[in-house]
N, C-alpha and C positions, 0 to 999 in steps of 0.2 A: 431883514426884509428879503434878502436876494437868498438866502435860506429856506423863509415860508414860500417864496416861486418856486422855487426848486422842487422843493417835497411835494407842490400841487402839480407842478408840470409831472412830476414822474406818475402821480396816483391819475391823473391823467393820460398818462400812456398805458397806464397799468387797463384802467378800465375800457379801456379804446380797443387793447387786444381779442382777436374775434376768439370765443370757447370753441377748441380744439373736439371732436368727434370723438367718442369715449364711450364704444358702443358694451363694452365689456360691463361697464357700471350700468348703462342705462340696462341691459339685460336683465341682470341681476335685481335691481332696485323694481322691477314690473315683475319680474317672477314668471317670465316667457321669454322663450326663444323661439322666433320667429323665423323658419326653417325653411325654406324654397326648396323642392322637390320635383325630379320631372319623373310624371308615373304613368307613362307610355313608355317604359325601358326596361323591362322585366330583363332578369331577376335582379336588377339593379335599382329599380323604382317602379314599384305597379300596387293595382288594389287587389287584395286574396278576394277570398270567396264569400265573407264578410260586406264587399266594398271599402274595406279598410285599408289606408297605405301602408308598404310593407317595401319588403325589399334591402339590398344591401345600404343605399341613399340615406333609409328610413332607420335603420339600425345605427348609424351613423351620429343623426339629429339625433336622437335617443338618448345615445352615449354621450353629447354631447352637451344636452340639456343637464342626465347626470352629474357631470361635473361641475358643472353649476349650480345644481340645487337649483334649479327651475322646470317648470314646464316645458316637451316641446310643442310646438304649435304647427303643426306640418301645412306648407301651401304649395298645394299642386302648381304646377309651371307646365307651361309650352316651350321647349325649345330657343324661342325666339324670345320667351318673356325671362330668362336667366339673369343677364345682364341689367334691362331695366327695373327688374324686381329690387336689385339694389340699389341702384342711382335714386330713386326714388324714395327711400327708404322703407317701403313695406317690407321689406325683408332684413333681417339681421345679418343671414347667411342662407350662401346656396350650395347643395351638396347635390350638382347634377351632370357630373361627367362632366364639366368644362375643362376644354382645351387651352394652357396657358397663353394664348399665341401673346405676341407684342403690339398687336393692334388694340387687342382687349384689353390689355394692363395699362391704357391711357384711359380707360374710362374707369375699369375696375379692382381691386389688388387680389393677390393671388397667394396664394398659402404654395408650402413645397407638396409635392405628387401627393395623393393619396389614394389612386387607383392607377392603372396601367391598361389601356384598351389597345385593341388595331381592328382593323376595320376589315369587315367580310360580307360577300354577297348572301341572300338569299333568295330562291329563283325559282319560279312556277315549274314545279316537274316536267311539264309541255315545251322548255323552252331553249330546252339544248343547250346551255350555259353549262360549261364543266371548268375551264380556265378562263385566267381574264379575257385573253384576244377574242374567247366566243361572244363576248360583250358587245363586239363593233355590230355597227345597225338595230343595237334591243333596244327598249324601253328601259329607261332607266329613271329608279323613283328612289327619294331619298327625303330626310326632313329638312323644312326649311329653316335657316339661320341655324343650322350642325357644322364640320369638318365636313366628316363624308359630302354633303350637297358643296363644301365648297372646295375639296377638292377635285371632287367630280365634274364639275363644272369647267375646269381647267383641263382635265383631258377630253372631253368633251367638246370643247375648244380647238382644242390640237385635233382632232378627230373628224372635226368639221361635223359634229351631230348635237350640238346644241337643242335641236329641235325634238331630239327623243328624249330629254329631260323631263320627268314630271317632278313639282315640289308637292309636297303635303305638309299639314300643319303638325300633323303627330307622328309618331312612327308605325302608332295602331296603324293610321291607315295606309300609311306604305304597306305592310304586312298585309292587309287587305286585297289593296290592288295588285300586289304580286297573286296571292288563292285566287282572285277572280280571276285574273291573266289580264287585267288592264296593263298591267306590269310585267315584263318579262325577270327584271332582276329589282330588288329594293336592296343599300346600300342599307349597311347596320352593324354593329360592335360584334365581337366573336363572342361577348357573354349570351347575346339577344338572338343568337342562331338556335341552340339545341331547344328551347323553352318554344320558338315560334315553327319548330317543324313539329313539335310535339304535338302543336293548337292545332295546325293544317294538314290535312291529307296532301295536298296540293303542293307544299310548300318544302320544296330540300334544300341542303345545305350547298350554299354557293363560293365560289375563289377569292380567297382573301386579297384584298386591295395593294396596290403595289407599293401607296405611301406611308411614309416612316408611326413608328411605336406610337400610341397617344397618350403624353403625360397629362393628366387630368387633377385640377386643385381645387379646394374649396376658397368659394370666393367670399369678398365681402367688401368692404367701403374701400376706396384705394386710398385714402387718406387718415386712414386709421389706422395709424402702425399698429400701437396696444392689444389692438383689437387682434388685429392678424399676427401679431407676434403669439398671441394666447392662441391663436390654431393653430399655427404652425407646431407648438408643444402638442396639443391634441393631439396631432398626425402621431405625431412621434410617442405618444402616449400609447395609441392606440395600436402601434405596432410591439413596443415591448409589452406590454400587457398580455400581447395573443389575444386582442377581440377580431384585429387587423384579419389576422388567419382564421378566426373563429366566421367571422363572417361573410369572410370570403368562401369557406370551405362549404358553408349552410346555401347558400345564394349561387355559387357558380360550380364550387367544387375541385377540389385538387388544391397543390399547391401555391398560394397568395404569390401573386409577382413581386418580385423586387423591386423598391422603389427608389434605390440610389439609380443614378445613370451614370454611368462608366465614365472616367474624367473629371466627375464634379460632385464635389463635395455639401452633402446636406448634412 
């Protein structure tokens, strides 16, 4: 008798245990990879001349669905929407310049580097911006829920000019409001400089920003190790392979950054 409790108490515990998040099977078994993409970041995520997404982001989900044997299923993203796209589950993964910071790996998990950015102005040819310090008293425009808007924010603070901050919800229209000159500087990634002076007459290259490298990972469930342990491989797939350099060389141009960081070991 104290035998048959036993074996029911366990098939009881057994079945009580909550199923563990195993997003790597449910991909596969649907035969879609549902791909978050921010495509206001040229030449990192944008639409060609098609309207079709494109970009290094987009080459990325590709490759990645590749590997799978699945479809990918590309979904445009706002900046702000990166994070909630996957708490929510509409997204499998997000390939959108996300910054590892430590605030965001309590909500969401983080693969190791697989891009390398730092941050540079771009500034209305009218506005006499050439180094940072020309910055004190401009307009200053950036995207809302980026690095750039929040560390800008913080010298801005220290600066006492809070109030020349403008947020925008894309980075098109940062880009925008600098060509019109609503904007005197728009804060943006040093891939998103040569492609958007290209777009604008208006529009030159501005001083790179004074805070540190930006390691950027592909995101996805933070409770899915599997899941993120299989991109974590990707990453590193994708750099022995030479698609890493392939795509980068097509999309930005030059030599692929290095994605160890000096003292720690990936």
């Amino acid at each position: 008798m104290l035998k048959k409790l036993a074996a029911l108490a366990a098939l009881t515990t057994i079945s009580t245990v909550p199923a563990m998040a195993d997003t790597l099977d449910d991909v596969v078994d649907r035969g879609t990879l549902r791909c978050g993409v921010v495509l206001d970041f040229p030449p990192i995520g944008y639409r060609d001349a098609n309207n079709e997404p494109a970009g290094f982001d987009v080459e990325y989900c590709n490759d990645l669905a590749a590997a799978l044997e699945v479809e990918a299923e590309i979904l445009p993203l706002t900046w702000a929407e990166r994070l909630p796209v996957i708490v929510t589950g509409r997204a499998d993964v997000v390939f959108g310049a996300t910054s590892d910071s430590l605030e965001r790996a309590r909500t969401v998990g983080f693969t190791i580097p697989y891009a390398i950015y730092y941050a540079q102005g771009v500034v209305n040819a009218e506005s006499s911006i050439e180094t940072f310090e020309d910055i004190r008293g401009k307009r200053v425009a950036a995207a809302i829920g980026t690095v750039p808007e929040q560390e800008w924010l913080k010298i801005a603070a220290e600066w006492g000019e809070e109030g020349n901050y403008q947020g925008y919800q894309s980075e098109n229209e940062v880009f925008l409001a600098v060509a019109q000159g609503k904007a005197d500087i728009g804060i943006t990634t040093n891939t998103a400089v040569l492609p958007i002076t290209q777009q604008y007459d208006t529009v030159v290259a501005g001083p790179r920003m004074p805070w540190t490298t930006d390691y950027t990972s592909v995101v996805g469930k933070r409770e899915d190790v599997t899941w993120l342990n299989f991109l974590n491989l990707f990453v590193t797939h994708q750099v022995r392979s030479g698609r890493y350099q392939e795509h980068w060389g097509k999309y930005v141009g030059g030599e692929a950054p290095e994605l160890r960081i000096p003292g720690v070991m990936y």
